[in-house]
N, C-alpha and C positions, 0 to 999 in steps of 0.2 A: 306575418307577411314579410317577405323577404327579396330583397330587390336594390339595384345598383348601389342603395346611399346605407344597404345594410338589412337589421330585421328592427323593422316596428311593432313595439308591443300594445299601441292604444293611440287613438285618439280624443283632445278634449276641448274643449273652450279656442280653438282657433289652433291649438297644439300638436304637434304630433311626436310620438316616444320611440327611440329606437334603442337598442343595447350599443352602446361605447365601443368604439372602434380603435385599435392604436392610430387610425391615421385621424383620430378626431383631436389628438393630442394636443393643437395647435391653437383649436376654437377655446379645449377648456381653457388654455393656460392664461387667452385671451379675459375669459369672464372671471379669472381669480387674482386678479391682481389689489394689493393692499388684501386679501383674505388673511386674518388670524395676524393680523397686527406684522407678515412678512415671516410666521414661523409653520405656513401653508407647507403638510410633508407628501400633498398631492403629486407637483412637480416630480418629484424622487418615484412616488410607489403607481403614478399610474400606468406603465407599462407592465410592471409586476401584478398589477389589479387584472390586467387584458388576460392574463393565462393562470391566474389564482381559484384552485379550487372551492366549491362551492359560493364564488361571488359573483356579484350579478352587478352591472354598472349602467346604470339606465341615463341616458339626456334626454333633453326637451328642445326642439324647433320650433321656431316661429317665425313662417315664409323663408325656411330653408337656413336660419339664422339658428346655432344654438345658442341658447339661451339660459340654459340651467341642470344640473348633474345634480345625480343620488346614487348610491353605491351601497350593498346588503348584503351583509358576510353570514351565513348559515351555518351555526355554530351549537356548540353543545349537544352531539350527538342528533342535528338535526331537528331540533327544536326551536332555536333561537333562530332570529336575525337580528344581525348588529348594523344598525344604518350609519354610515361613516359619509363624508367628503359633500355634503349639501352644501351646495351653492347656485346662488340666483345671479344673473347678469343687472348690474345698478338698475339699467332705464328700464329690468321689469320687475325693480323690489317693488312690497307693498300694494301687490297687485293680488296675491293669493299662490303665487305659481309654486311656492316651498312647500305647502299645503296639497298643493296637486299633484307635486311629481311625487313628493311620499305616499300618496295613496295610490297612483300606479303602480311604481316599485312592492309596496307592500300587496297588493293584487299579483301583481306578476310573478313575486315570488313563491305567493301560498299556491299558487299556480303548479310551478317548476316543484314548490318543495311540500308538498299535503300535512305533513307531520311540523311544519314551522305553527307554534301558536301562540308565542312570546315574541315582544318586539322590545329592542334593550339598545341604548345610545350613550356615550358618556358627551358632555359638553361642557366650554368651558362658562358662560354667562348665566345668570341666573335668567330664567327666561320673565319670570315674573307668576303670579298668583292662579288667573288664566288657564295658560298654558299648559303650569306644574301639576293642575287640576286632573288631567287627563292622564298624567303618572301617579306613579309610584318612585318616591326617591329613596333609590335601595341605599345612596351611601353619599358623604358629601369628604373629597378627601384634600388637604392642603398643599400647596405648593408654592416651591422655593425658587427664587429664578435667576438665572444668575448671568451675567454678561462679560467677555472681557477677549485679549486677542490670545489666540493660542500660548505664546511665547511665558505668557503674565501665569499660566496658570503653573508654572513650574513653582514660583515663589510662592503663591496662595497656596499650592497644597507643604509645602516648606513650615509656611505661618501655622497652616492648622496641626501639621505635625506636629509640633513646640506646643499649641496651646492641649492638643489632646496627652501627651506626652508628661506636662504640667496638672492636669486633673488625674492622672493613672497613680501622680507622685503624690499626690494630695489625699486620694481615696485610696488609696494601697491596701491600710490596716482593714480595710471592711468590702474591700472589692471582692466581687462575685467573681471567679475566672470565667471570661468568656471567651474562644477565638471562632475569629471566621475565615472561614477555608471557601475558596474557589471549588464549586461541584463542577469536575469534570465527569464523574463515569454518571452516563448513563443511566446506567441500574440502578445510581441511587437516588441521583433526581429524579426520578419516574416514582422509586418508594414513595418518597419524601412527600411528592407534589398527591399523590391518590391517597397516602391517612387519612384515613377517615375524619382525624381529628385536628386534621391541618387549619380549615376554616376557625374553629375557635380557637385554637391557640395562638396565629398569628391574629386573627379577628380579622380577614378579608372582607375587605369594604363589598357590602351585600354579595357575601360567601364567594366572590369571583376575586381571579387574579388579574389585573388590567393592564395589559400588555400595551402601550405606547399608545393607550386610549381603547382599546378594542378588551372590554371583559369576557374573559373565560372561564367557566365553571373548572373547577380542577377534576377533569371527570379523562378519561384517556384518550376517545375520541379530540380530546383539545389540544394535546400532545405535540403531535404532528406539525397542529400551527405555530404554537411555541418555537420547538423545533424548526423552523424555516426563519425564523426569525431570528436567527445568530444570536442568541444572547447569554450573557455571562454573570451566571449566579454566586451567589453567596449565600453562607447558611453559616448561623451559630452553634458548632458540632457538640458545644458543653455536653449535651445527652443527647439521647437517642429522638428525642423530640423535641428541634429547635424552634425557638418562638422567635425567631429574628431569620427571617430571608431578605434578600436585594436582586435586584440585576439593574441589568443595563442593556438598553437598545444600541445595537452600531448607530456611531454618528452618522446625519445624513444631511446632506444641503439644502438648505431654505431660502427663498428669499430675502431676508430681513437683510437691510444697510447694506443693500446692493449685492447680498452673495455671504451667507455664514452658515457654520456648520453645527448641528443642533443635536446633544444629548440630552436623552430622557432617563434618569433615575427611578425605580421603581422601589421604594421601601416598603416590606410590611414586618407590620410588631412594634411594640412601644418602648426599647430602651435606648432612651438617648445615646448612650456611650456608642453601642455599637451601629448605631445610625451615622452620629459622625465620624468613627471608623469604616464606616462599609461607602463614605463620601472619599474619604482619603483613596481607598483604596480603587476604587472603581474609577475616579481621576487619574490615579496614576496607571490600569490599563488602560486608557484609552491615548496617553500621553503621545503614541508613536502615530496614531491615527487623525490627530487635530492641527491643522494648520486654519491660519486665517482668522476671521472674526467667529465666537465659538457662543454661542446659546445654550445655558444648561436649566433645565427644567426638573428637577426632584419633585417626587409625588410620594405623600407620607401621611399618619394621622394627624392629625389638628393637633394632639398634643404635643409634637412633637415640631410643631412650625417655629415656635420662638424661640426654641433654644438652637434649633438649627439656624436660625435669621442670626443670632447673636454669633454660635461658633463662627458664621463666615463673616462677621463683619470686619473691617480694618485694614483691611487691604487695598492698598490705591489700583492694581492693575485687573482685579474683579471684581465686581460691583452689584448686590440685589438692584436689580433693574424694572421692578414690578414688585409693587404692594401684594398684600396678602392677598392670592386670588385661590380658586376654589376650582375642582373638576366634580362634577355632579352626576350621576351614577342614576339614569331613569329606566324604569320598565315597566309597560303595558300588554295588557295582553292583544291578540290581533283574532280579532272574526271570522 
């Protein structure tokens, strides 16, 4: 139904659902305040969400009031949907309504998309026993957080230079040569990312690559979104088949302490060394791009979290700003 305030896809419980509008821009930004601890990357992408292929961005009214947003990326050749950006307005938490607008959304989209039959979300809380019950936890991956003002990180990446510089002089006699080169052509990243034998050899947290929270099968159809998404890889060239990739999401501005700007780290593969090389390195592109208060979020395996906590430690002007926390990796199927 379609009409002055937009198109309405359902009515429920006193509710009514329309698709997200840019000029609704003003009510979400209203109902997300304090969301994700102030590192909400809604603000930045939902403009980009209003004209983003195959996503679907649904709210919820109550007496003309919005009151709660879901958002469904149809992914993986059409199969998937990845539920992104849920949030409920405080005075109607605890009332059901996160439960409701996800089942409209996922209605609406098996709708629009017939071939959708997997449903896949990454998050960062453990929801609890419950909940998990109705997933499948394809993958649980560790992260590193790290806080401090643009200016500081020029010495912190200085410090871990010296100490990585210091392990290379220590481990010489028995080191493996490794280097990591920046993939620009095209042609090879596209090889690289479809091997078949990508998935186990980097060990992809349940066989997808999780682009700034959004998991992607490495399949070609996924490409594209990659692709829109500015990012800049790293691969360990040793051979023909490296078991070390990286990228990095463009910074983008968040809420947090009144206005900072927030990099996401993406590691997959388990060797230390070149994890915190591929941190060096990935810091120092974004060095001309950071100004202000800066939020860095590294996402890696578990094994690889304390030696990463330790390489960054000692540094007065950056700081791990967040205990060991976790991104959680679910999927169910949809009826």
């Amino acid at each position: 139904m379609e009409c002055e305030t937009g198109v309405c896809v359902g009515e429920s419980d006193g509710l009514t659902f329309w698709l997200a509008r840019p000029q609704d821009y003003e009510e979400v930004m209203a109902i997300s305040k304090g969301i994700y601890a102030g590192n909400d990357y809604l603000p930045h992408r939902y403009h980009t969400w209003m004209t983003e292929p195959n996503r679907v961005v649904i709210i919820a009214r109550r007496d003309g009031r919005l009151v709660a947003l879901e958002s469904g990326q149809v992914v993986d050749g059409g199969t998937t949907e990845v539920v992104e950006g849920l949030r409920v307005c405080p005075s109607e938490q605890g009332r059901g309504l996160a439960g409701v607008i996800q089942r409209v959304t996922d209605r609406y989209i098996k709708q629009v998309y017939p071939s959708v039959n997997i449903k896949r979300l990454t998050r960062r809380d453990d929801p609890g026993p419950e909940k998990l019950s109705k997933f499948t936890v394809l993958a649980r991956r560790a992260v590193l957080s790290l806080q401090g003002e643009a200016e500081a990180f020029n010495s912190f990446v200085l410090g871990l230079k010296a100490k990585l510089a210091s392990m290379e002089k220590s481990d010489e006699p028995t080191a493996t040569p490794h280097e990591l080169v920046v993939l620009k052509d095209s042609h090879h990243l596209k090889a690289l990312l479809l091997d078949p034998d990508l998935s186990s050899r980097l060990q992809l947290p349940g066989g997808a690559i999780i682009q700034d929270w959004l998991p992607l099968k490495p399949m070609e159809s996924n490409l594209e979104v990659l692709r829109r998404s500015n990012l800049t890889w790293l691969a360990d060239i040793s051979n023909d088949k490296p078991t070390f990739m990286s990228f990095y999401t463009p910074p983008y501005p968040i809420p947090f302490n009144g206005g900072s700007l927030r990099l996401n780290i993406d590691i997959y593969g388990e060797v230390l060394f070149l994890a915190m090389k591929a941190l060096i390195i990935h810091l120092e592109q974004v060095r001309e791009q950071i100004h202000g208060g800066v939020v860095v979020h590294v996402y890696m395996p578990q094994s690889l979290w304390e030696g990463m906590k330790k390489f960054c430690e000692g540094d007065e002007g950056v700081k791990q700003y967040m205990d060991f926390w976790e991104q959680l990796f679910l999927e169910r199927e949809l009826s």
